[in-house]
N, C-alpha and C positions, 0 to 999 in steps of 0.2 A: 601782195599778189601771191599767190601760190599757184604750186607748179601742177600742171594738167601732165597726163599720159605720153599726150603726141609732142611733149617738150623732152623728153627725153628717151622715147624708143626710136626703135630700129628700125627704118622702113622698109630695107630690102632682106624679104624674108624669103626662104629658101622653100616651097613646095613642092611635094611628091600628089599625084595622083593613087587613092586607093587600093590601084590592083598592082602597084609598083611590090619587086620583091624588098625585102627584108634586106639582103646581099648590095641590092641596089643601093638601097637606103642606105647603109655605112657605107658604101664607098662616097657619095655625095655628103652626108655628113663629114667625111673622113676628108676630105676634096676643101669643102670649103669651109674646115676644121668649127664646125657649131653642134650643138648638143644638142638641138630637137628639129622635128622636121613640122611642118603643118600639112596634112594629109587634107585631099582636098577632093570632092567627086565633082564632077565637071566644072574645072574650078569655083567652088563654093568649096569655103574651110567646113570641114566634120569632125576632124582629129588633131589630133597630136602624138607625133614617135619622139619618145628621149632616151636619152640611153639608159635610163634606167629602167624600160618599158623592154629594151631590147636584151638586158640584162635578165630580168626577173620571167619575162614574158619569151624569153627563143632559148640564151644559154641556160638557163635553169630549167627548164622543160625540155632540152634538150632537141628542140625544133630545128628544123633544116633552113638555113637562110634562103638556101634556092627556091624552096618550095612555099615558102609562107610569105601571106603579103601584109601588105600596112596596114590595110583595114582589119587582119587579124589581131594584131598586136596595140592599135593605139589607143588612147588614152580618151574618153569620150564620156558623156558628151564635154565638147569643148566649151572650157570655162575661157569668155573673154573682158574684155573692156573696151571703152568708145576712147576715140583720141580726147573726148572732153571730160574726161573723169580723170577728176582731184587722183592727185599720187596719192594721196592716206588716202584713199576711198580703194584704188588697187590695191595697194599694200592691207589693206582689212580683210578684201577681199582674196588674197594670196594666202592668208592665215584662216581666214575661216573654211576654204576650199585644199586649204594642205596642198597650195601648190609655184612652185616657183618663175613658172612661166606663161604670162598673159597673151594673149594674139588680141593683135587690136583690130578690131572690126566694125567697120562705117557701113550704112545701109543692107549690108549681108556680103561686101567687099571686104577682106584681108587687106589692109592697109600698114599694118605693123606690127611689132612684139617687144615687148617690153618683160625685160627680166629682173627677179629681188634684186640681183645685183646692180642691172641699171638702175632704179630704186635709189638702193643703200651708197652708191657712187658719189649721188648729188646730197653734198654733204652744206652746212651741216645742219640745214631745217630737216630735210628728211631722217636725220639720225635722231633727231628730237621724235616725228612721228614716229617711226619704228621703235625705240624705245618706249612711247607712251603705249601702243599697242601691245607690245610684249610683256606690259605690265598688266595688260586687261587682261592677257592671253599668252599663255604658252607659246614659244615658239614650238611648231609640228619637230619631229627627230631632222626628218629631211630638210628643213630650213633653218634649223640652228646654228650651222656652219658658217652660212653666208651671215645671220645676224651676229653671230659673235666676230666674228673675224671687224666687219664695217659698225657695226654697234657698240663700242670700247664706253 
C-alpha cells in the first residue's frame, strides 16, 4: 500500500485574501506560529507567502509592510497536489518545482498542505523514496536542509 498525500497533510490551512497587508500577514503567521500563508482571491487558492518570499520580496527590497499586499509579494503560480497523489509523485514534484510546500487542492477547493518535511517525517518508506529521488536528482539549495537532516 502506499501512502497518498491526504494521509499525511494538514487540513487546517491558514488563508489570507490577496489585498491583505504584508504586516497582517506576519502577525497571523506569527499568531499561529507556520511559515507560509495560502493567498486566496474570493476564496479560491492563487498564491503562496513564505517567509522566504517575505524575506527576499519586502526586507530586501526594503518595501513597507503597511503598504504592500500579498498579492505583491507571493509566490505564483501555485504549484499543487490532489489528496490522491502518491507521496513520491509530490516529493518528485517538490524537487522538480524547487519547492518545499504543496497546498492540496480537490476540485479548485484548498483542502490541505502538505510539507517536505511532513513527507520526510513518515519514515522509513518515504526516506527510501527521497533518497532514490535524490539520487536521480539534486537536492534544489533550499531543500537540502530538510533532506539531509530526515535523509541519514
Amino acid at each position: 500500500m502506499s501512502l497518498k498525500v491526504e494521509d499525511v497533510m494538514v487540513e487546517d490551512v491558514i488563508t489570507v485574501e490577496d489585498d491583505v497587508t504584508v504586516k497582517r500577514a506576519v502577525s497571523i503567521m506569527n499568531k499561529y506560529e507556520i511559515g507560509c500563508l495560502i493567498v486566496t482571491k474570493r476564496g479560491k487558492p492563487i498564491g503562496i507567502v513564505t517567509e522566504r518570499d517575505m524575506l527576499t520580496r519586502v526586507l530586501a527590497e526594503s518595501r513597507s509592510p503597511e503598504n504592500t499586499r500579498a498579492r505583491e509579494i507571493m509566490s505564483m503560480p501555485l504549484i499543487v497536489a490532489n489528496p490522491e497523489m502518491d507521496l513520491e509523485e509530490a516529493a518528485k514534484l517538490m524537487f522538480k518545482m524547487k519547492v518545499k510546500k504543496l497546498p492540496v487542492v480537490e476540485n479548485g477547493k484548498l483542502v490541505g498542505l502538505v510539507t517536505l518535511t511532513d513527507i520526510a517525517r513518515f519514515q522509513p518508506q518515504i526516506i527510501k523514496i527521497l533518497r532514490k529521488i535524490e539520487t536521480l536528482e539534486a537536492a534544489p539549495k533550499r531543500m537540502k536542509k530538510v533532506v539531509d537532516y530526515y535523509v541519514v
